[in-house]
C-alpha positions as CSV (number, residue, x, y, z in Angstrom):
1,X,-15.9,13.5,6.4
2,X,-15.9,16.4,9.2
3,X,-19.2,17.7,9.9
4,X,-18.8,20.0,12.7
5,X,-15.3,21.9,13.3
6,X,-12.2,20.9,14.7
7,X,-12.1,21.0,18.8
8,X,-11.2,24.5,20.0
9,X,-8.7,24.7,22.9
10,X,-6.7,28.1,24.4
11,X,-3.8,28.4,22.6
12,X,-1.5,27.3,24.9
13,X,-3.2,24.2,25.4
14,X,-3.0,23.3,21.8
15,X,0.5,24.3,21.4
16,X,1.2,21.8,24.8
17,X,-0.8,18.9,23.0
18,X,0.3,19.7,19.7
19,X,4.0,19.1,21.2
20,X,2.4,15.4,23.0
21,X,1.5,14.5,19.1
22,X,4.2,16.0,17.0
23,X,7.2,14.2,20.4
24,X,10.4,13.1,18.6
25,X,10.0,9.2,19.7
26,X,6.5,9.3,17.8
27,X,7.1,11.5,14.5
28,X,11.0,9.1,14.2
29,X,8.3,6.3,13.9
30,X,6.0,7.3,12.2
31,X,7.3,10.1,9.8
32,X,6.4,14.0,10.3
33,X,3.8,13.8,8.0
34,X,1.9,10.8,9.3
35,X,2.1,12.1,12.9
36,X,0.2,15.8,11.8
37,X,-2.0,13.5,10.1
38,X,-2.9,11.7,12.9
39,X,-3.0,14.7,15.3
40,X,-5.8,16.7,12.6
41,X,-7.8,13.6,12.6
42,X,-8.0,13.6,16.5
43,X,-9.1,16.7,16.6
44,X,-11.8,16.3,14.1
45,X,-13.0,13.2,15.6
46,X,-13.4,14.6,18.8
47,X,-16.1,17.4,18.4
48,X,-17.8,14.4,17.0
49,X,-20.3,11.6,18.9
50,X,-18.8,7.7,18.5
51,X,-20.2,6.3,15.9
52,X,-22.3,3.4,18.4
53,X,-24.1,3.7,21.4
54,X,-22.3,1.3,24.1
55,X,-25.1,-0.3,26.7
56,X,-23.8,-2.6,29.3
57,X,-26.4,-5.2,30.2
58,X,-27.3,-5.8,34.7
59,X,-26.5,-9.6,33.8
60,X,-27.6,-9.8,37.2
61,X,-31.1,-9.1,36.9
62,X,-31.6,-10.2,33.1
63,X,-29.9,-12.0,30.6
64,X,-28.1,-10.3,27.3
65,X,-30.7,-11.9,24.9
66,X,-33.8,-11.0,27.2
67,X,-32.5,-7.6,27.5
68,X,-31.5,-7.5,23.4
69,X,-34.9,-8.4,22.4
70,X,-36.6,-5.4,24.9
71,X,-34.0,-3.1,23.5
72,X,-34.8,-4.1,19.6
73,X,-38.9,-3.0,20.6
74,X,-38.0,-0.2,22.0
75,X,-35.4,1.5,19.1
76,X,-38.4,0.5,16.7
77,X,-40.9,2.1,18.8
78,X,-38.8,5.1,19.3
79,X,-37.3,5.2,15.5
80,X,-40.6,4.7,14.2
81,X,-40.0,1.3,12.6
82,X,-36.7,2.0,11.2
83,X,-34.4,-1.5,10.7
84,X,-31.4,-0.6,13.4
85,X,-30.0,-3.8,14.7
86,X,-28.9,-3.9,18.4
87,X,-25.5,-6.3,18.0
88,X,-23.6,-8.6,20.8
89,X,-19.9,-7.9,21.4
90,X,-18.2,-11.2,20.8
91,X,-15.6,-10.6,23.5
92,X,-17.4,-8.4,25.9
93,X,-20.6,-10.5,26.4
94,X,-22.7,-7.9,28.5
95,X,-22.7,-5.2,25.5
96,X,-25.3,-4.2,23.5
97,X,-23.7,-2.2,20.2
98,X,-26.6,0.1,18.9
99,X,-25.1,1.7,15.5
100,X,-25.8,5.8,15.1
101,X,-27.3,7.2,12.1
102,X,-25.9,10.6,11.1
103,X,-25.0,13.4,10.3
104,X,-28.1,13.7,8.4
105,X,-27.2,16.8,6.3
106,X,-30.7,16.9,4.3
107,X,-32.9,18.3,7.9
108,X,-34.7,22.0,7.0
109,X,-34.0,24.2,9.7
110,X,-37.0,26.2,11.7
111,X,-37.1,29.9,12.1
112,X,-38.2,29.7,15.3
113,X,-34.6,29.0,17.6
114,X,-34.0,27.0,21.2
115,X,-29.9,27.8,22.3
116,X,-28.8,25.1,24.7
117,X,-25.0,24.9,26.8
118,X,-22.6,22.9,25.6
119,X,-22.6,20.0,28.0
120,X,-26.8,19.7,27.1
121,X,-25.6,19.8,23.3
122,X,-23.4,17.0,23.7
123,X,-25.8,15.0,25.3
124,X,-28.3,15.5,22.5
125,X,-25.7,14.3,20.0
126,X,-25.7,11.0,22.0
127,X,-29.3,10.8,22.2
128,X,-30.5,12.7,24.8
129,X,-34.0,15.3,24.5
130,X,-33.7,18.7,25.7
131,X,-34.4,19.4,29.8
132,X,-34.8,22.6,30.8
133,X,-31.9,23.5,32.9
134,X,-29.9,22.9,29.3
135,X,-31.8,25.8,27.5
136,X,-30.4,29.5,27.5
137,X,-32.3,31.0,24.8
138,X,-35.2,30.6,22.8
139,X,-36.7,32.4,20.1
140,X,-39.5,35.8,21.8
141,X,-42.6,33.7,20.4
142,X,-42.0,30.4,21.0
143,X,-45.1,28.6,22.5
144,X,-45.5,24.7,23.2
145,X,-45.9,22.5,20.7
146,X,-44.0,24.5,18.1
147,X,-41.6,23.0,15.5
148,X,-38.4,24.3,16.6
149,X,-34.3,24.2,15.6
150,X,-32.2,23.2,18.3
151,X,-28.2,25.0,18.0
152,X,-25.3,24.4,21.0
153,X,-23.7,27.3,21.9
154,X,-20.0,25.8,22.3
155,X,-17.9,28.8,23.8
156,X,-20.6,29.8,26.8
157,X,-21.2,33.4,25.0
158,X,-25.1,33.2,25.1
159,X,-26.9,35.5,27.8
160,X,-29.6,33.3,29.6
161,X,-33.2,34.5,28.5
162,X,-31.9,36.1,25.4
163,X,-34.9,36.6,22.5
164,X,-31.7,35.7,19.6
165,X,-28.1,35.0,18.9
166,X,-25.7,35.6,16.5
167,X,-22.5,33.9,18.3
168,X,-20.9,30.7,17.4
169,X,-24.0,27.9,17.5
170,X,-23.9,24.4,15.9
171,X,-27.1,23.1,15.0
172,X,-27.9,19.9,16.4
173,X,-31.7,19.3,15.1
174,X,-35.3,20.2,15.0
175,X,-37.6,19.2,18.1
176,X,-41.0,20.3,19.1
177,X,-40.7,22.6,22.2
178,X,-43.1,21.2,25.4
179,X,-43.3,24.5,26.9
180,X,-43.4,28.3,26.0
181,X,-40.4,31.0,26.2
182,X,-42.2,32.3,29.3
183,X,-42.5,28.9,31.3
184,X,-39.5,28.1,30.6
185,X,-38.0,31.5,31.9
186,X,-40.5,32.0,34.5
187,X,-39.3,33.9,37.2
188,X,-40.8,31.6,39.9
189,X,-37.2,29.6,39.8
190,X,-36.2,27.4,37.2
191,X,-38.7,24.0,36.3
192,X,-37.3,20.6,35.8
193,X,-38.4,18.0,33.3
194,X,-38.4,17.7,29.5
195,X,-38.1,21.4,27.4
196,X,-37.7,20.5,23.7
197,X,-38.5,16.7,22.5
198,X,-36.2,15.9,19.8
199,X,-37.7,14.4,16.9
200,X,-35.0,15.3,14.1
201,X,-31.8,15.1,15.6
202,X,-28.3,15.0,13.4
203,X,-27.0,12.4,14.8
204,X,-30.2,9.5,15.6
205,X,-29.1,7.7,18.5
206,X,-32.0,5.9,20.7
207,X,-32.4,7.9,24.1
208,X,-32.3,6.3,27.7
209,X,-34.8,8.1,29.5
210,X,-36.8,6.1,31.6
211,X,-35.6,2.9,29.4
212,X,-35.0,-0.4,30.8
213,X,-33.0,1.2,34.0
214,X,-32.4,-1.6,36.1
215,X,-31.5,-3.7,33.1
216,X,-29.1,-1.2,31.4
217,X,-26.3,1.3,32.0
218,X,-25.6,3.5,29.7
219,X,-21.5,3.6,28.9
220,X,-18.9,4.3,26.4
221,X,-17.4,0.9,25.4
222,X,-13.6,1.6,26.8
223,X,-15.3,2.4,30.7
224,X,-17.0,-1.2,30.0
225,X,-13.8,-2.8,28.7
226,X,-11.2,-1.6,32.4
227,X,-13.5,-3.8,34.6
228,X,-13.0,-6.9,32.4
229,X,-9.4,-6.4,32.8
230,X,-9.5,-5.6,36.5
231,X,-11.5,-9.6,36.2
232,X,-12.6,-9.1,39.8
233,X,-13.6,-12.7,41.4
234,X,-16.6,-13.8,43.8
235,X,-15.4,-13.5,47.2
236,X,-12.7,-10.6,46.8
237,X,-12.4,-7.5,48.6
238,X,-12.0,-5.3,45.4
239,X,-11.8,-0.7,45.9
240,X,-13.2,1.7,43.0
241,X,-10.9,4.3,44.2
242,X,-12.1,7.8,42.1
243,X,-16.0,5.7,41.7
244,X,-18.9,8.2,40.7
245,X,-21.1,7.8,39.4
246,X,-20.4,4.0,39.6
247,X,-20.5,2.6,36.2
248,X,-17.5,0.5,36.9
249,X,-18.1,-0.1,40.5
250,X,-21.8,-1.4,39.3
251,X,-20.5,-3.4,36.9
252,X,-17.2,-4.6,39.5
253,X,-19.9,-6.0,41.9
254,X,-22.2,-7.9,38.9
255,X,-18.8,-9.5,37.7
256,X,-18.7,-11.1,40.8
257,X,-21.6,-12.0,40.9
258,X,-22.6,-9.9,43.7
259,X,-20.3,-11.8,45.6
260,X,-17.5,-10.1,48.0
261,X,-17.1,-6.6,48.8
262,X,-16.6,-4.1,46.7
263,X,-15.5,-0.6,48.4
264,X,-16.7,2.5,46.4
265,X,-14.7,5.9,47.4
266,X,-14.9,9.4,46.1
267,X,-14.6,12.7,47.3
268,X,-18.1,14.7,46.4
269,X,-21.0,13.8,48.7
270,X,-23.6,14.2,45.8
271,X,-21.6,11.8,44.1
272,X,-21.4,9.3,46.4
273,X,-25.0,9.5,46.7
274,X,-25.8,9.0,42.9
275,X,-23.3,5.7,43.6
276,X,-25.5,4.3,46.0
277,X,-28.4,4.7,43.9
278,X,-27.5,3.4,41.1
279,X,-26.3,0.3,43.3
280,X,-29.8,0.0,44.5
281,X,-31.3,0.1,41.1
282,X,-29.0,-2.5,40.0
283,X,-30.4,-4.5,43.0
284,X,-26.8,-4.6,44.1
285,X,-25.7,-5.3,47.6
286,X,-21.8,-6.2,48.1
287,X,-21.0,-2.3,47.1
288,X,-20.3,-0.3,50.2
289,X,-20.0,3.5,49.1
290,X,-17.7,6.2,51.3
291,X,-17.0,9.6,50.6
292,X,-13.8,10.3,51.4
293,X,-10.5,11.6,49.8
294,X,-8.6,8.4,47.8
295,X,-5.1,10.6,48.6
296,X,-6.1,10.2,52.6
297,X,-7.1,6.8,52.0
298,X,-4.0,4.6,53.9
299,X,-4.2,4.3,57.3
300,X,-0.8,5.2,59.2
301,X,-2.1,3.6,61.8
302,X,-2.8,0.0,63.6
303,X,-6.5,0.0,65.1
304,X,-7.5,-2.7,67.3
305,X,-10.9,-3.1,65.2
306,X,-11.3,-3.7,61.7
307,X,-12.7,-0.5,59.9
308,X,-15.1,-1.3,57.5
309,X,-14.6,2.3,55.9
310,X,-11.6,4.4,55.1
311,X,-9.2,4.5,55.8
312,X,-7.6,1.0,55.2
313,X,-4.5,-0.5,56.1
314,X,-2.0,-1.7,53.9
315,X,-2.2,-4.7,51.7
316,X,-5.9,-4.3,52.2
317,X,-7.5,-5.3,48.7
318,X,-7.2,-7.9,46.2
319,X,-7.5,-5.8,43.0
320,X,-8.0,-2.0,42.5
321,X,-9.3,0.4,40.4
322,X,-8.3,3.9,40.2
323,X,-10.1,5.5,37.4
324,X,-8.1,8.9,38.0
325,X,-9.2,12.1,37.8
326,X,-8.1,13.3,34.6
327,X,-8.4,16.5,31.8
328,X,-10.7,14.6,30.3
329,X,-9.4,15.1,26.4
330,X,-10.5,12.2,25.1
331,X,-14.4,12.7,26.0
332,X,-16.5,12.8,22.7
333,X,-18.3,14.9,21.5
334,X,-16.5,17.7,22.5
335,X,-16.3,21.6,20.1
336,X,-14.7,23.9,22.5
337,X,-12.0,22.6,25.5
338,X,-12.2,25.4,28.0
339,X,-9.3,24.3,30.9
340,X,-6.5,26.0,30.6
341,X,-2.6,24.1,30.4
342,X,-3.0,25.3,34.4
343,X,-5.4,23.1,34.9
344,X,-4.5,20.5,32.0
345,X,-1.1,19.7,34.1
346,X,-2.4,19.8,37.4
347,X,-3.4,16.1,36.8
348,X,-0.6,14.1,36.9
349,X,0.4,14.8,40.7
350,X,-2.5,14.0,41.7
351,X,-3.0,10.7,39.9
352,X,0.5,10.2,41.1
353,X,-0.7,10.4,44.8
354,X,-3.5,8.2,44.3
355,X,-1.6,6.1,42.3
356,X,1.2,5.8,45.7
357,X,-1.9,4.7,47.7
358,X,-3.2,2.4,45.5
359,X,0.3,0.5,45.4
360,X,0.2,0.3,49.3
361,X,-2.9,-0.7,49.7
362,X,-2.9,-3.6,47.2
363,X,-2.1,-7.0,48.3
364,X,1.1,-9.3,46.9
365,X,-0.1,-11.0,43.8
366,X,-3.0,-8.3,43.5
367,X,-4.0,-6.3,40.5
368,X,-4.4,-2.6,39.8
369,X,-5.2,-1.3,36.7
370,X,-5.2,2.0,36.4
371,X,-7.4,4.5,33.4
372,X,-8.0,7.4,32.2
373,X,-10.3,9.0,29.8
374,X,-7.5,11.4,27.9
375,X,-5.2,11.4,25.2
376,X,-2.3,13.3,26.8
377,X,1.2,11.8,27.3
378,X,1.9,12.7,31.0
379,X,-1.5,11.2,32.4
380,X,-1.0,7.8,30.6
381,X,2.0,6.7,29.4
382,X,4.6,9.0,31.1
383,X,2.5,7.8,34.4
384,X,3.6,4.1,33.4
385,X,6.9,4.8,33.0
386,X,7.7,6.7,36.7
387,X,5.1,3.4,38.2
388,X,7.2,1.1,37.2
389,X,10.5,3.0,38.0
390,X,9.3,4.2,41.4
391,X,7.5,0.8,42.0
392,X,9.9,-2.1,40.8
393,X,7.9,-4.8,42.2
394,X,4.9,-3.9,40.0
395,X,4.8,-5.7,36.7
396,X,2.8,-4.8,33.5
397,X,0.2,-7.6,32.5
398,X,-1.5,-8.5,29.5
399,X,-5.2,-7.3,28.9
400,X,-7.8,-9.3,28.0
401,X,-9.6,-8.5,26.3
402,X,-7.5,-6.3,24.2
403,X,-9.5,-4.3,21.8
404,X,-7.8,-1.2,21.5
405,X,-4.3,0.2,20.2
406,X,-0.9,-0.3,21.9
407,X,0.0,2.5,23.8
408,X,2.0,6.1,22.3
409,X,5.3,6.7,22.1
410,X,6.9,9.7,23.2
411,X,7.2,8.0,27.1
412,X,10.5,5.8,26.4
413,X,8.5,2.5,26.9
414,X,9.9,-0.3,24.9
415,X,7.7,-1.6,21.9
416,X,6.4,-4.7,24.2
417,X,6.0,-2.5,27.3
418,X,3.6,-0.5,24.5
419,X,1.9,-3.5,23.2
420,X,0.6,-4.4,26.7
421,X,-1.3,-0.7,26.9
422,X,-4.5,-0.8,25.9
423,X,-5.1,3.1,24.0
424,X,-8.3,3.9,22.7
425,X,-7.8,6.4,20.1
426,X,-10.7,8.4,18.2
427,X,-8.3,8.7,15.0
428,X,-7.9,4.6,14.2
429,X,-11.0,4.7,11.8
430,X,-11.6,7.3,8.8
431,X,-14.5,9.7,10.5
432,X,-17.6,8.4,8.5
433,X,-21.3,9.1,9.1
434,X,-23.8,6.2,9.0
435,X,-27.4,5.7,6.9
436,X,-29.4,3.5,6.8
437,X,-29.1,2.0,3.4
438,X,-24.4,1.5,4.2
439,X,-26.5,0.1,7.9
440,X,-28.1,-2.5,5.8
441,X,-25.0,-3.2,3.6
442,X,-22.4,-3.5,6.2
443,X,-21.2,-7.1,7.8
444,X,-21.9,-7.2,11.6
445,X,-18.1,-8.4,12.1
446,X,-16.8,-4.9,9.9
447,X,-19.5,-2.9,12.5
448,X,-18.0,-4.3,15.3
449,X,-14.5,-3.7,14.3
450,X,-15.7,0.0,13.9
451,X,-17.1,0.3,17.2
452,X,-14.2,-0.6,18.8
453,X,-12.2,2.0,17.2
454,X,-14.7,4.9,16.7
455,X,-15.4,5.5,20.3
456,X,-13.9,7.9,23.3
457,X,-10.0,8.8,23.7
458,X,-9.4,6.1,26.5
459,X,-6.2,4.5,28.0
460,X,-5.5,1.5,30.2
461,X,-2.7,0.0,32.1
462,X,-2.7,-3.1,34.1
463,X,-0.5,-4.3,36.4
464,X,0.5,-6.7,38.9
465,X,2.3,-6.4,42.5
466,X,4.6,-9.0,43.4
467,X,5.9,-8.6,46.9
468,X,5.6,-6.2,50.1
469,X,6.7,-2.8,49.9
């Protein structure tokens, strides 16, 4: 059952993905009314958090039971001895699954108000506290310590420092505020650090900060899911094309046992930076992090010394990743989508150019699989279809594991072309909230099933090269 509102989009961005969901190949199949049905339920789902926190375990500092048992201490401690088991994915064996309580519909709500942006909302859906830089608004009298409500403002209307608003605002939970109004929009620059503690939140999920962190890495369950299907091996020379923050490229290098090399590239300095951290905290050492441009990344030329950075020469790499840059539709939770169908299109080009490189770069009998985290057509399965038409000595390969859907029609795929996609799509599972009491009734094999469905609008495709260009 919905608890917050549908995603918003501009209206010509939900007429252009209400044409992607309602596409001839797909309603034929399915039946008019089934397809609207489907489409409604993935708008619903996503303004609403997956129903389990995804953790990937650093298997190489720790094993998954050590870490399991730490991470059991800690939800107690934090959830005040409330009974929320931390369960093992049976096919992905360095997750943690931590279920999420919520919505809880029964919290009273404070007079006393705290507006934070959207992107800091989100993050306290999925367990985050309140930092500072988040909050636009509190109420004129708020001093530290009170109780206070917490609301998001979704469409970016609030004025920053303003005493109340009446705007659009989801509430998201009560907290207890760590500083005053006037600290917190001091004129001496904008402070750092924690701003409202959460103790009441809609949604109860456990939060990060400062938890285990060269142990754990916080992800959603599909981003865990494309390096097991890359399957890199100890001793290759693996690139994370598109790489930040370097989830996948962390996880890449402890797959291999921190054995090999494994090339991390993107474009933002800052980025690449946060990269090389969390490689450090990880304690691993085969990643080598570049910032440069994956389109620019083929060298045109023969040098007489090897180049340990970009860029490479052809047939460089046993397997790649490209993790495109993508609209991002399928991120959860999500209230308001603000790009417009500009920017929404824009996408496929450029995967397309990265995608180009990727190809020429990759060795005979290497891998690439490719990802995105959207639910659009023309960044997923429409970018299959022109791959292997523009590229006919790439194959598709099976995925393993396979946890998600098949992939969409609406592309011209054939049904076993489709079964070999790997979709992740927010709509499989009836939107349900969680308490305790269905917590304790539920099998751990039905929780599991959820949690693979109930999570982020993801797709994958894997493929295979089979000669020179």
């Amino acid at each position: 059952m919905s608890f917050f509102p549908k995603i918003s989009f501009q209206h010509e961005v939900e007429e252009y993905l209400a044409k992607v969901f309602r596409n001839n190949e797909l309603t034929t199949a399915l039946g008019t009314q089934e397809a609207e049905r489907k489409y409604q339920s993935v708008l619903s789902h996503l303004s609403h958090p997956p129903g389990f926190t995804t953790v990937r375990v650093n298997t190489h500092l720790a094993s998954v039971k050590h870490v399991k048992k730490l991470l059991f201490e800690e939800i107690q401690k934090q959830f005040k001895g409330l009974c929320v088991p931390v369960l093992e994915h049976p096919k992905l064996q360095d997750v943690l699954l931590i279920p999420v309580i919520g919505p809880r519909r029964d919290l009273k709500k404070h007079a006393s108000e705290v507006i934070v942006g959207a992107h800091c909302g989100y993050a306290v859906l999925r367990g985050a506290h309140v930092y500072v830089p988040g909050i636009i608004s509190a109420s004129a009298t708020m001093k530290a310590g009170d109780l206070v409500s917490v609301y998001s403002d979704i469409e970016g209307k609030c004025k920053r420092g303003a005493k109340e608003f009446e705007g659009v605002k989801v509430f998201l939970g009560n907290g207890i505020s760590k500083l005053s109004r006037s600290e917190i929009f001091s004129s001496s620059g904008p402070l750092n650090g924690m701003g409202i503690r959460m103790i009441e939140p809609v949604y109860l999920s456990p939060s990060f900060d400062n938890v285990l962190p060269s142990h754990l890495f916080l992800q959603n369950l599909p981003s865990v899911v494309v390096s097991h299907i890359l399957n890199p091996q100890p001793g290759e020379r693996i690139l994370d094309m598109c790489a930040a923050p370097g989830g996948k490229t962390t996880h890449l290098a402890t797959l291999m046992h921190d054995k090999g090399e494994v090339i991390a590239m993107d474009k933002i300095s800052n980025k690449v930076k946060k990269i090389k951290q969390n490689a450090e905290l990880l304690q691993l050492n085969c990643i080598k992090a570049f910032c440069y441009d994956g389109t620019k990344a083929l060298s045109v030329e023969k040098t007489e010394d090897e180049q340990e950075g970009p860029p490479f020469f052809p047939e460089s790499f046993d397997r790649i990743l490209l993790d495109a840059p993508c609209s991002g539709m399928g991120q959860r939770p999500n209230m308001s989508y603000s790009s417009t169908l500009k920017e929404v299109t824009s996408y496929q080009p450029l995967q397309r150019k990265l995608f180009t490189v990727a190809v020429k770069l990759l060795k005979p009998g290497g891998v690439l699989v490719y990802s995105t985290c959207t639910i659009t057509l023309s960044e997923n399965e429409e970018q299959v279809a022109w791959a292997l038409k523009t590229f006919p000595y790439l194959q598709l390969q099976p995925q393993e594991p396979h946890i998600g859907g098949e992939g969409m029609r609406g592309a011209g795929l054939s049904l076993d072309q489709l079964k070999l996609l790997q979709r992740f799509d927010p709509s499989a599972v009836t939107l349900q909230g969680m308490d305790v009491n269905s917590l304790q009734d539920s099998r751990e094999d039905d929780l599991i099933s959820l949690a693979n469905k109930d999570c982020i609008g993801f797709f994958i495709a894997k493929f295979s090269k089979s000669k020179s260009q």
